[in-house]
PAKESE-890039 format. One record per residue (C-alpha): residue number from 1; residue in one letter; y, z, x. Coordinates in steps of 0.05 Angstrom, whole numbers, plus 32768, in hexadecimal, padded with zeros to 4 digits. Layout:
% PAKESE-890039
<badren><pos>NUM</pos><code>A</code><v>Y</v><w>Z</w><u>X</u></badren>
...
% end
This chain:
% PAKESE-890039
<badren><pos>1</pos><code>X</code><v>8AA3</v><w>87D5</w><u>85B4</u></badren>
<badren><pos>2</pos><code>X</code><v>8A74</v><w>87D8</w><u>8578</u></badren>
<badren><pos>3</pos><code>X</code><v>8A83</v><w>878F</w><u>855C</u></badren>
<badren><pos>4</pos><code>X</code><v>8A72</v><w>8778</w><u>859B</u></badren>
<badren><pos>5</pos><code>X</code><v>8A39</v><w>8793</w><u>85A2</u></badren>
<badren><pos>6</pos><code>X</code><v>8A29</v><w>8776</w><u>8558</u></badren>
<badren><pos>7</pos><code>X</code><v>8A37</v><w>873A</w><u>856C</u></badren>
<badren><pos>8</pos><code>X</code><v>8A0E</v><w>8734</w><u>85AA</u></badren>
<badren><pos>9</pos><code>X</code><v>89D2</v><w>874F</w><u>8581</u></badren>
<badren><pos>10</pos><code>X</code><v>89E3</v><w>870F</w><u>8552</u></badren>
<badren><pos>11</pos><code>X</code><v>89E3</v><w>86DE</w><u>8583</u></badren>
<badren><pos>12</pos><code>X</code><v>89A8</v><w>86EA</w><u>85AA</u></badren>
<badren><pos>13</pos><code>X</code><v>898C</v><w>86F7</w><u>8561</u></badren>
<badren><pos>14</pos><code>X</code><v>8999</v><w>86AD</w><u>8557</u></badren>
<badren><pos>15</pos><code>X</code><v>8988</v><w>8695</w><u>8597</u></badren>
<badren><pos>16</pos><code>X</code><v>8945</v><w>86B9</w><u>858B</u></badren>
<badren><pos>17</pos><code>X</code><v>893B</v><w>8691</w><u>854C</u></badren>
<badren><pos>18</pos><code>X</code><v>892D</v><w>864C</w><u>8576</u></badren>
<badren><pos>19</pos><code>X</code><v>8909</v><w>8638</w><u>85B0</u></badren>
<badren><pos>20</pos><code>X</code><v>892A</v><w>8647</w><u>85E9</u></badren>
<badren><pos>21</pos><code>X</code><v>8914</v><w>8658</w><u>8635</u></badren>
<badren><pos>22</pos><code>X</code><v>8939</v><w>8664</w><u>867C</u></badren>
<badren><pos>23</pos><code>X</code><v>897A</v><w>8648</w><u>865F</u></badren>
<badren><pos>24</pos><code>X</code><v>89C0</v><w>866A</w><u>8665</u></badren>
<badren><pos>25</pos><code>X</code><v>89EE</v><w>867C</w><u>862D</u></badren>
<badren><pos>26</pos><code>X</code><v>8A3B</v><w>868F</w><u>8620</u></badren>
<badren><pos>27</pos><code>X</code><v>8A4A</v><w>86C4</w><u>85EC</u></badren>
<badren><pos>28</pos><code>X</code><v>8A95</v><w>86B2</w><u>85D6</u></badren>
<badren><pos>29</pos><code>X</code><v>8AAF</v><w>86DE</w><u>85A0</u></badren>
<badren><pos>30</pos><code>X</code><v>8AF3</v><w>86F8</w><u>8578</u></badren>
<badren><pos>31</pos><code>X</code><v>8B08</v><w>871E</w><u>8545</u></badren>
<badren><pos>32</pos><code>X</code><v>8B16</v><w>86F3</w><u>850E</u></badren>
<badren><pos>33</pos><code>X</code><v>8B19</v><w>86AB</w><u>84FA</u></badren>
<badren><pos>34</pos><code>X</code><v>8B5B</v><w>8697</w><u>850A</u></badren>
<badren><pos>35</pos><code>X</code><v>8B54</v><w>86B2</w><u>8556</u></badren>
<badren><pos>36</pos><code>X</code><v>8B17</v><w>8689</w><u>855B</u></badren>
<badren><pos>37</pos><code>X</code><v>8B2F</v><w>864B</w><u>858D</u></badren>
<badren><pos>38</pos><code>X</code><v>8B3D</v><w>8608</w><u>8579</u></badren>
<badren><pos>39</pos><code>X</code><v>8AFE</v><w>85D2</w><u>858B</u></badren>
<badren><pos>40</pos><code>X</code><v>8B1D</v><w>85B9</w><u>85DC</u></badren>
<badren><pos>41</pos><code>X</code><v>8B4B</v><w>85FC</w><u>85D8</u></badren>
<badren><pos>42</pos><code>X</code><v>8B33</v><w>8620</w><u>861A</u></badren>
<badren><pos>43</pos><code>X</code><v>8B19</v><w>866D</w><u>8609</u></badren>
<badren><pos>44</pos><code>X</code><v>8B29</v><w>86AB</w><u>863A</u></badren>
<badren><pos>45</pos><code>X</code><v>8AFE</v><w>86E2</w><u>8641</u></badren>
<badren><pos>46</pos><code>X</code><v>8ABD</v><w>86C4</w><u>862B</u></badren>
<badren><pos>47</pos><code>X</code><v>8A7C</v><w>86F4</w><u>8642</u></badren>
<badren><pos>48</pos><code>X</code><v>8A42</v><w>86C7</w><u>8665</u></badren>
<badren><pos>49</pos><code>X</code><v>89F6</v><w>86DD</w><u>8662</u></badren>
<badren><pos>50</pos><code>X</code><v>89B7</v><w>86C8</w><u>867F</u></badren>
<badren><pos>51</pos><code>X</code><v>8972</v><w>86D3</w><u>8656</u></badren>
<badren><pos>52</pos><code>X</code><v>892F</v><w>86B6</w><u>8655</u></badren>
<badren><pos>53</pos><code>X</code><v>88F9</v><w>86B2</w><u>861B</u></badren>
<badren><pos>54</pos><code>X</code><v>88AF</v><w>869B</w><u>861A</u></badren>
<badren><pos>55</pos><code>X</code><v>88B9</v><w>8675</w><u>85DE</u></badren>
<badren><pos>56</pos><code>X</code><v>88C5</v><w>8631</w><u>85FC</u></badren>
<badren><pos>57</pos><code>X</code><v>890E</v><w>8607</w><u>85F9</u></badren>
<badren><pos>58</pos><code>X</code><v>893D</v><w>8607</w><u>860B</u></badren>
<badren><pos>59</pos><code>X</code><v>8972</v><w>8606</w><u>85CC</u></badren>
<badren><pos>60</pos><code>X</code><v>89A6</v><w>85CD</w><u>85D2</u></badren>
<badren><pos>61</pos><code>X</code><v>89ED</v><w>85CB</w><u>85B2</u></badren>
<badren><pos>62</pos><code>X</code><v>8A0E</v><w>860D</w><u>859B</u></badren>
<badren><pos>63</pos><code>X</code><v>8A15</v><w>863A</w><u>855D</u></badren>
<badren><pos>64</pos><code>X</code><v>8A4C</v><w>865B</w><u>8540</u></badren>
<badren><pos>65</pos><code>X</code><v>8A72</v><w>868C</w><u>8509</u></badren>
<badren><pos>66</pos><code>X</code><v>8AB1</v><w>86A2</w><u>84FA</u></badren>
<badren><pos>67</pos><code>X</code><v>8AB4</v><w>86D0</w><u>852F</u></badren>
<badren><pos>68</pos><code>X</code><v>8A87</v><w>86BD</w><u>8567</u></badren>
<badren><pos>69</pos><code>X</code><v>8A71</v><w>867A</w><u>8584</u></badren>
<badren><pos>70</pos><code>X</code><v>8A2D</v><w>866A</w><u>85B7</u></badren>
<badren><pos>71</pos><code>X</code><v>8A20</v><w>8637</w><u>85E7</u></badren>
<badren><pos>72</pos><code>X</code><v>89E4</v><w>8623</w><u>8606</u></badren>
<badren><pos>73</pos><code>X</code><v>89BE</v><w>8666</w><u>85F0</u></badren>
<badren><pos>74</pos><code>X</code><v>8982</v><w>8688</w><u>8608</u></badren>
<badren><pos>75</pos><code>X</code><v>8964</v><w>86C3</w><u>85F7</u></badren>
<badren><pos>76</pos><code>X</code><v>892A</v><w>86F6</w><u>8618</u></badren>
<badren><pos>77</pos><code>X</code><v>88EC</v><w>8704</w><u>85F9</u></badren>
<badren><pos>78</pos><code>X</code><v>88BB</v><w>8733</w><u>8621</u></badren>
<badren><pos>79</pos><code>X</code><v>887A</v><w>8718</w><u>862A</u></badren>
<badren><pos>80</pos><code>X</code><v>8854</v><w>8753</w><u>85FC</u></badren>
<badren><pos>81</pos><code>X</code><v>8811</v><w>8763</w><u>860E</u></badren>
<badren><pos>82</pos><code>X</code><v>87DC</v><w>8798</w><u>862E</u></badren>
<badren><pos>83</pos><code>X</code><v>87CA</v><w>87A2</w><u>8674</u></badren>
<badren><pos>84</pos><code>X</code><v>878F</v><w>87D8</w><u>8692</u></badren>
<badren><pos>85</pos><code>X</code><v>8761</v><w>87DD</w><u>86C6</u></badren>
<badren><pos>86</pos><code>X</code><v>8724</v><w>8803</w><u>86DA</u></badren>
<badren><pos>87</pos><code>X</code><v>86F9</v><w>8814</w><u>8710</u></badren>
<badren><pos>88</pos><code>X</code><v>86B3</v><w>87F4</w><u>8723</u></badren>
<badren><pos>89</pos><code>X</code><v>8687</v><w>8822</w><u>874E</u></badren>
<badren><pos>90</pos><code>X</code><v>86C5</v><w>8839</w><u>877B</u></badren>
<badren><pos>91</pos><code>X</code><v>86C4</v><w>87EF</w><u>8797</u></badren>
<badren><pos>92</pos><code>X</code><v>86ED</v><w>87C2</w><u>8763</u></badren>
<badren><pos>93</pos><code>X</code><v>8716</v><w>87C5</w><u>8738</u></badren>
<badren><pos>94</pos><code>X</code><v>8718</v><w>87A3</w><u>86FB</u></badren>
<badren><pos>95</pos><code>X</code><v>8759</v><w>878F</w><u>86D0</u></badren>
<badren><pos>96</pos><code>X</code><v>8759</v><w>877C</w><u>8687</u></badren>
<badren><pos>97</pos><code>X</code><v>879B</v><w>8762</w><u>865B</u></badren>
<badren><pos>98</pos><code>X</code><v>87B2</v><w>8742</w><u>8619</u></badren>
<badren><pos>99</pos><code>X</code><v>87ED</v><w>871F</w><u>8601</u></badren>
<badren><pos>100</pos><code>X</code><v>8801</v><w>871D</w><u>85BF</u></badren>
<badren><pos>101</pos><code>X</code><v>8818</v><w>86C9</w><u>85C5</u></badren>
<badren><pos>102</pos><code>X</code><v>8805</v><w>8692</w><u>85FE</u></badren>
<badren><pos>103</pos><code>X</code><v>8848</v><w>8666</w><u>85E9</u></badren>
<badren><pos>104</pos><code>X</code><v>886D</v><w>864E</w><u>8623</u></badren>
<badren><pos>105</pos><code>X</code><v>8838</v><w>8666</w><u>8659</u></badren>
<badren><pos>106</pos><code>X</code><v>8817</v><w>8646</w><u>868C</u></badren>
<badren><pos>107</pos><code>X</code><v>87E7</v><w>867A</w><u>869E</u></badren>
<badren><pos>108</pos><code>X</code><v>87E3</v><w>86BE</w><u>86C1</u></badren>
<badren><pos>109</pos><code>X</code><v>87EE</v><w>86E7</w><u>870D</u></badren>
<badren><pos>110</pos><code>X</code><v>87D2</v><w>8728</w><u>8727</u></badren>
<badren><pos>111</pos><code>X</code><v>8800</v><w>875B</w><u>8753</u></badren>
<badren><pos>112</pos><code>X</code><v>87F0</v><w>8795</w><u>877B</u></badren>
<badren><pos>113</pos><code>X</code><v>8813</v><w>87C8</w><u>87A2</u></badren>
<badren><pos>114</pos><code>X</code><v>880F</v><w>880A</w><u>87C0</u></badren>
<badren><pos>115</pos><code>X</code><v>8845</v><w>882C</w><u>878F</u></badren>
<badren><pos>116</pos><code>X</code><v>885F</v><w>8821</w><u>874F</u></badren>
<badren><pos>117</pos><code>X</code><v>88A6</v><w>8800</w><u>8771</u></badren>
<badren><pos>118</pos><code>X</code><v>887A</v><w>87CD</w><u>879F</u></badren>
<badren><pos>119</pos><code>X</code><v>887F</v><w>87A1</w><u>87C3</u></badren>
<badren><pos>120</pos><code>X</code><v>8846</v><w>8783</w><u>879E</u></badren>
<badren><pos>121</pos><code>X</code><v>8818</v><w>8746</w><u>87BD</u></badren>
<badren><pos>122</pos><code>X</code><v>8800</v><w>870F</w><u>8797</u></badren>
<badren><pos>123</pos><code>X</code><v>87B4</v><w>871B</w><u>878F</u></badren>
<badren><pos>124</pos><code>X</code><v>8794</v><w>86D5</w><u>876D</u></badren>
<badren><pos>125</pos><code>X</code><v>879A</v><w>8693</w><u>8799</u></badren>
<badren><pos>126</pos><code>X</code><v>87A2</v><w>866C</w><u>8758</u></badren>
<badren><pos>127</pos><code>X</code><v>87C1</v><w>867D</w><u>8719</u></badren>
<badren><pos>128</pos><code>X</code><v>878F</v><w>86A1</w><u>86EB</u></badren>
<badren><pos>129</pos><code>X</code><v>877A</v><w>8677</w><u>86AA</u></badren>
<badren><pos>130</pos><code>X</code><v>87A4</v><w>8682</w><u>8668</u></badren>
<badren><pos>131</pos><code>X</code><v>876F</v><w>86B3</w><u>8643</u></badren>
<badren><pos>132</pos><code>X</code><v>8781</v><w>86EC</w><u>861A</u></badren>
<badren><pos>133</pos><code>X</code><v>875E</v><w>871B</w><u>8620</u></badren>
<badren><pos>134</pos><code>X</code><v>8756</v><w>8701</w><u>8666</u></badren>
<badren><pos>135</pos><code>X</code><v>8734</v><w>872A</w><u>86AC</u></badren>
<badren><pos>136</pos><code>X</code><v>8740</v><w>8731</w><u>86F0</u></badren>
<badren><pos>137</pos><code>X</code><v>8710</v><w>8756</w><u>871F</u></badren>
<badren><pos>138</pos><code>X</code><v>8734</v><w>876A</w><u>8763</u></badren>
<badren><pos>139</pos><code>X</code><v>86FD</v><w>877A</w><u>8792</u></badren>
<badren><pos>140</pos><code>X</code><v>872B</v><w>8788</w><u>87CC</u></badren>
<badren><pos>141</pos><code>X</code><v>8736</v><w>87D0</w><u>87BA</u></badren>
<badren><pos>142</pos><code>X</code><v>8729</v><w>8806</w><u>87F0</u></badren>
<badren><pos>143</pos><code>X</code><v>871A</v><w>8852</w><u>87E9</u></badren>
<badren><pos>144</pos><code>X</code><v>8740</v><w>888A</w><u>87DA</u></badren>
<badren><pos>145</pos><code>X</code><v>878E</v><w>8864</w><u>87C4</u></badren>
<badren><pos>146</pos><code>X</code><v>87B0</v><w>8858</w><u>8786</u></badren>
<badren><pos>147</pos><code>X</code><v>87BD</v><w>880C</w><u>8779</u></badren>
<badren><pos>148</pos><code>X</code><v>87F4</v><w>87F8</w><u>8749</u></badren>
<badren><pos>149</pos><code>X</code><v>87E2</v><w>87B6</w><u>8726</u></badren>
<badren><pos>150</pos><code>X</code><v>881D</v><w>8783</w><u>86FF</u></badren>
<badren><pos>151</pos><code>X</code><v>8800</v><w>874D</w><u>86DA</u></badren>
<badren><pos>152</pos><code>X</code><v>883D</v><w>870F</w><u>86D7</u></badren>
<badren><pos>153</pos><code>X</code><v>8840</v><w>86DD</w><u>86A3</u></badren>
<badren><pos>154</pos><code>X</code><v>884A</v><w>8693</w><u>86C0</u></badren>
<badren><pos>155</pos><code>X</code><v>8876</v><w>8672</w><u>8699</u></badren>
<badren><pos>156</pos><code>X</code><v>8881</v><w>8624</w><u>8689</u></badren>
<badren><pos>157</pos><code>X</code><v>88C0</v><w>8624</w><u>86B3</u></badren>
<badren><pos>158</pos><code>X</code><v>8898</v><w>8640</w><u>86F3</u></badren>
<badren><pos>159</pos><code>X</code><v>88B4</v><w>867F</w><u>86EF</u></badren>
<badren><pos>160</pos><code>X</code><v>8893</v><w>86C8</w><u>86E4</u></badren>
<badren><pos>161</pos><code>X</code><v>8899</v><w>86FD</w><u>86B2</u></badren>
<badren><pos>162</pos><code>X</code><v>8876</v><w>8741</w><u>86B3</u></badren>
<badren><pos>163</pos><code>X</code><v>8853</v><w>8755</w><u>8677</u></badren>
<badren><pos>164</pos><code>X</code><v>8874</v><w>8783</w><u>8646</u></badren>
<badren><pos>165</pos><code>X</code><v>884E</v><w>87BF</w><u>8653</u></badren>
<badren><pos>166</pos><code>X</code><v>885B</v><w>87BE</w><u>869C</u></badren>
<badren><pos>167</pos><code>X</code><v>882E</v><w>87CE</w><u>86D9</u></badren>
<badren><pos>168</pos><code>X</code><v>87EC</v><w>87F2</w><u>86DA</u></badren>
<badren><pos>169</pos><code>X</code><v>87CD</v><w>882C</w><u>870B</u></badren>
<badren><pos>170</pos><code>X</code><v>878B</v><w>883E</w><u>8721</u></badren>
<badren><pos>171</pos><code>X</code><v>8776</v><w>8873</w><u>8754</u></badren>
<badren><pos>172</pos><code>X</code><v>872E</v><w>8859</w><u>877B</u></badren>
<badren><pos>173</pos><code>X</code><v>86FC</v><w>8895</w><u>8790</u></badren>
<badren><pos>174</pos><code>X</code><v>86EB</v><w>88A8</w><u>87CA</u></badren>
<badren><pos>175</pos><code>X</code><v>8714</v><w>88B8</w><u>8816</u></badren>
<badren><pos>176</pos><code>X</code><v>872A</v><w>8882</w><u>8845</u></badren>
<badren><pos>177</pos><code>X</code><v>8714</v><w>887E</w><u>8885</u></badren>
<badren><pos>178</pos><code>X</code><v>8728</v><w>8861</w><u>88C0</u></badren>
<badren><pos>179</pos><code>X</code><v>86F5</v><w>8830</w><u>88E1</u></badren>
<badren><pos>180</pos><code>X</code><v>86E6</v><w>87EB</w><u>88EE</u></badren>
<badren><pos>181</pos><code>X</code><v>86C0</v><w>87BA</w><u>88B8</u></badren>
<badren><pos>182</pos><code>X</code><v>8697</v><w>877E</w><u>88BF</u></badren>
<badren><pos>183</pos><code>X</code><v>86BF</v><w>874B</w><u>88FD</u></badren>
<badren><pos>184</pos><code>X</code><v>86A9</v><w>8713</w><u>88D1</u></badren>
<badren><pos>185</pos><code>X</code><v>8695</v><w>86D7</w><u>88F0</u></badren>
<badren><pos>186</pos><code>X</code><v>8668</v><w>86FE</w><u>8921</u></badren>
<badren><pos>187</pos><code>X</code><v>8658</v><w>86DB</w><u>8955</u></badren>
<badren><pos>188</pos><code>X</code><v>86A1</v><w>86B1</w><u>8954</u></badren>
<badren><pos>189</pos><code>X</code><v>86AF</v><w>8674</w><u>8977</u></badren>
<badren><pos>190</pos><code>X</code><v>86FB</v><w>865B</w><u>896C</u></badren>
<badren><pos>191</pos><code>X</code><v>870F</v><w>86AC</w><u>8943</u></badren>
<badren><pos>192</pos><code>X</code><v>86F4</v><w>86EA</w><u>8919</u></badren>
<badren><pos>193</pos><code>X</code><v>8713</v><w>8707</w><u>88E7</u></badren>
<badren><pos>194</pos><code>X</code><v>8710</v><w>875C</w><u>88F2</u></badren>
<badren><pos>195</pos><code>X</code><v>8720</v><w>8783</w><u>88B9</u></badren>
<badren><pos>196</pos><code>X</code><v>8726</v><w>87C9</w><u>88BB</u></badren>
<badren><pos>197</pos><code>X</code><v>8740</v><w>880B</w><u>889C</u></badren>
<badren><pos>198</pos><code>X</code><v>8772</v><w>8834</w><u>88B4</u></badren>
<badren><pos>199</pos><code>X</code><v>877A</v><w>8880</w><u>8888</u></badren>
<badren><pos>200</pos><code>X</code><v>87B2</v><w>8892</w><u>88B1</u></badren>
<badren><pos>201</pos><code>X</code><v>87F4</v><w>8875</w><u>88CE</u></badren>
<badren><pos>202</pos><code>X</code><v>880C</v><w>88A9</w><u>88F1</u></badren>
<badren><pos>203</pos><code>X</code><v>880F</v><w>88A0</w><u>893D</u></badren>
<badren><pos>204</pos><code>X</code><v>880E</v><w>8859</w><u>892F</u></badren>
<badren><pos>205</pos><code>X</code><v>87CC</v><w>8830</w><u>8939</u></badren>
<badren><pos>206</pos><code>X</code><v>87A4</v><w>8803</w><u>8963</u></badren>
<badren><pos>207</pos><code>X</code><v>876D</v><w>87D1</w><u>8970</u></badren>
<badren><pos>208</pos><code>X</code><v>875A</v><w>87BA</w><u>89B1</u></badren>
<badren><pos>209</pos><code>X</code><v>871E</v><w>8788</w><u>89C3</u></badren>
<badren><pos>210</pos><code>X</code><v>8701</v><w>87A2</w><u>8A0A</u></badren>
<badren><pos>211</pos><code>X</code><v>86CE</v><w>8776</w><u>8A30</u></badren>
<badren><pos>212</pos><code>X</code><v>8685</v><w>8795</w><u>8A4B</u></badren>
<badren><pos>213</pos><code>X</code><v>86B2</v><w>87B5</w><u>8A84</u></badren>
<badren><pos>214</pos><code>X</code><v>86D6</v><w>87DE</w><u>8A5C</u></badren>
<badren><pos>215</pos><code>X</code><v>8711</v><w>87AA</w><u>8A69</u></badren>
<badren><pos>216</pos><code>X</code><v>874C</v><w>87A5</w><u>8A3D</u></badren>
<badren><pos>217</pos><code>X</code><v>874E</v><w>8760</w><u>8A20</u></badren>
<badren><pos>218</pos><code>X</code><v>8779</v><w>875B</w><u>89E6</u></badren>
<badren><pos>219</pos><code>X</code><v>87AB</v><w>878A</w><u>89C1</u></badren>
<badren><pos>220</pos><code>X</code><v>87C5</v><w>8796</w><u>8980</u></badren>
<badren><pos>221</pos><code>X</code><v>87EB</v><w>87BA</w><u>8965</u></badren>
<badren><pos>222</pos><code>X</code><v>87D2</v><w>87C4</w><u>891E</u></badren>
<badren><pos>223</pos><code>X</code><v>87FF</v><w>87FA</w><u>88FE</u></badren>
<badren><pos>224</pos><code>X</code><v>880C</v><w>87F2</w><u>88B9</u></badren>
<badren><pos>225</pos><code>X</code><v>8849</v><w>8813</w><u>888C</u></badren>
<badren><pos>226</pos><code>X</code><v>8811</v><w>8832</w><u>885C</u></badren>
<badren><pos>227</pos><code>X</code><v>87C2</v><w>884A</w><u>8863</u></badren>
<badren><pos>228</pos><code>X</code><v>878D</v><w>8811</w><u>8848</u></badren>
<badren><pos>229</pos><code>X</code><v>8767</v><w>87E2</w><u>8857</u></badren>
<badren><pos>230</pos><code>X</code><v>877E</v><w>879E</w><u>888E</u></badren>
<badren><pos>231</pos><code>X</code><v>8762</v><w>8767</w><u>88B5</u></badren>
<badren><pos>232</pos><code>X</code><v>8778</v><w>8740</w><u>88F3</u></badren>
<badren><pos>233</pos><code>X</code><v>875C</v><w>8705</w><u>8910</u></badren>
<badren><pos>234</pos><code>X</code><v>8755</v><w>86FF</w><u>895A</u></badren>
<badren><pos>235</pos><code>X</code><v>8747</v><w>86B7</w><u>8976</u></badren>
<badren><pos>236</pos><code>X</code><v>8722</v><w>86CA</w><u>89B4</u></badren>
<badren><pos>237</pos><code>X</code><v>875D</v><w>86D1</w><u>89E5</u></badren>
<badren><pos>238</pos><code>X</code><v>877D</v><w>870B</w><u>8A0B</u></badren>
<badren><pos>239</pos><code>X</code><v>87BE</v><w>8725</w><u>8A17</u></badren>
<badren><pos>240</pos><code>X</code><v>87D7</v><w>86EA</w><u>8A43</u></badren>
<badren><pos>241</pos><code>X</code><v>87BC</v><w>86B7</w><u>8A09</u></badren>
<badren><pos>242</pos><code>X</code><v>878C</v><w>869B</w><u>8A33</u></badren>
<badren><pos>243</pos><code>X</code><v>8745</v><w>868E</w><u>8A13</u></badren>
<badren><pos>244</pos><code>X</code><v>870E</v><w>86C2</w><u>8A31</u></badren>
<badren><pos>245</pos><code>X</code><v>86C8</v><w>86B3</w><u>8A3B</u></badren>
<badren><pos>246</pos><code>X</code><v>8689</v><w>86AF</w><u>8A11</u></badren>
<badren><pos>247</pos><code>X</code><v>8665</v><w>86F5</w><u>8A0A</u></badren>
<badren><pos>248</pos><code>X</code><v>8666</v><w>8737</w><u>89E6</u></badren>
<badren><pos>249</pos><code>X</code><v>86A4</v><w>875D</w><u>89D8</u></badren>
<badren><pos>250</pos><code>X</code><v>86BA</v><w>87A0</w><u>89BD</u></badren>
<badren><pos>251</pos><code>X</code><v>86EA</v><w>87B0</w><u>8983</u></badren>
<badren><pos>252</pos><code>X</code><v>8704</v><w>87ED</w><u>8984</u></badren>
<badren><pos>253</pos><code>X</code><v>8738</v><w>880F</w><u>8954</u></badren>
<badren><pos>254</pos><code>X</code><v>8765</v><w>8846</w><u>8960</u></badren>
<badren><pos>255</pos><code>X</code><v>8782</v><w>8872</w><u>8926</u></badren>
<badren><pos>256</pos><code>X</code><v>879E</v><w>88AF</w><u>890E</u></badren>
<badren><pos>257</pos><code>X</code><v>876B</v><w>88D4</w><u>894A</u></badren>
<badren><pos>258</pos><code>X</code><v>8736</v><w>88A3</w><u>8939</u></badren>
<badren><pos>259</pos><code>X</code><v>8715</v><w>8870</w><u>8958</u></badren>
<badren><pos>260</pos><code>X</code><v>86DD</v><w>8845</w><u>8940</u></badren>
<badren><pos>261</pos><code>X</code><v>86BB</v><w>8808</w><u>896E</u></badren>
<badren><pos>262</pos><code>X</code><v>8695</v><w>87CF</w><u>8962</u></badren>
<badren><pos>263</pos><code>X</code><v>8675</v><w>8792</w><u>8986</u></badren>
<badren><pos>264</pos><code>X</code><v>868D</v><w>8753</w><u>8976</u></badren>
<badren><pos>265</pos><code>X</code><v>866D</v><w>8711</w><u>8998</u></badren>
<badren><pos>266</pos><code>X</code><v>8692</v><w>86C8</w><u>89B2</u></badren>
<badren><pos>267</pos><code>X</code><v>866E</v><w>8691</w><u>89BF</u></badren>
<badren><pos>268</pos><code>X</code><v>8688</v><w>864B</w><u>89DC</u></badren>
% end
């Protein structure tokens, strides 16, 4: 068991030495010379591994001793580096980060979640510049939650590698509440967009858009699988999907024991 663990460390020790990304390797090995296989001879109970490095590559041919040979080799090299973040007035939040080498990167992607296990959402539409020290300010943040931020390395190959140091947290100030935010456009003509906040998922939750009459227009069920902060768009129609009349409607969310309303105005 040891010399194979000494030989692993070799290999990837070797493979290290080159550029190499996103390729796969074989780790063959035996005891001594003479077991080692003839070149064509086929070899049983070979070990295969597959690594990837941010130095660039990928290594071609193979390398080999008298007791271990390796093909097509590729090793992993964390991408090292700092990540933080920090509060702005309760209403951002603002996340800072390093890496120690830019080699074999194409640039950089935010993550949040909820929890340290996720699921984390993408944050940034595009990816973010290759600066280190490079900034992201994520003004999407609501009261009173803990966000968990991972900051991904793009690398040349397309693919993703977290940072070394792994994800950061940051608690914002302050107690959620559940109510309705800006319906945004206001007045609407073809759909609004209404965001709200919902503190509390117990008992599920609501929004309904009633007409002057206190009618019920349109439904939705809004209930989320944690507390924070949502939007929904409604595109002026009601439950049977047809398209209702120009005039002034009421939004009105139902949560946890509280309700908030607001108006909300279509024009055609």
């Amino acid at each position: 068991m040891t010399r194979k663990c000494v030989l692993l460390t070799l290999a990837v020790l070797l493979c290290a030495a080159g550029p190499v990304l996103g390729q796969s390797f074989e780790l063959l090995t035996w005891t001594t010379p003479a077991a080692a296989p003839a070149d064509g001879e086929p070899v049983s109970g070979s070990t295969s591994f597959s690594m990837r490095s941010r130095l660039g590559g990928p290594f071609v041919g193979h390398a080999e001793s008298a007791s271990f040979a390796l093909w097509g080799c590729s090793a992993y090299t964390p991408v090292e580096g700092s990540f933080f973040a920090f509060l702005i007035d309760d209403a951002a939040v603002v996340l800072r980060w390093t890496v120690e080498s830019t080699s074999g990167i194409d640039g950089f992607n935010i993550y949040r979640a909820l929890s340290r296990e996720g699921p984390y959402e993408r944050l940034n539409e595009w990816v973010l510049p290759l600066d280190t020290p490079g900034s992201y300010t994520d003004e999407s943040v609501w009261p009173g939650t803990e966000f968990w931020y991972e900051l991904r390395v793009l690398m040349s190959d397309g693919s993703e590698e977290p940072l070394s140091s792994g994800p950061t947290t940051i608690r914002t100030g302050g107690t959620l509440v559940t109510r309705l935010r800006a319906t945004s456009p206001n007045p609407f003509t073809a759909e609004t967009v209404i965001h709200h906040d919902i503190a509390s998922v117990v008992g599920g939750a609501r929004l309904v858009v009633y007409d002057v009459a206190g009618r019920v227009v349109k439904t939705f069920d809004v209930t989320p699988s944690n507390p924070g902060r949502y939007e929904i768009v409604w595109n002026g129609t009601n439950d049977n999907g047809q398209r209702v009349a120009s005039g002034v409607y009421f939004c009105s969310l139902e949560a946890g024991g509280k309700r908030d309303t607001r108006p909300v105005v279509l024009l055609r």
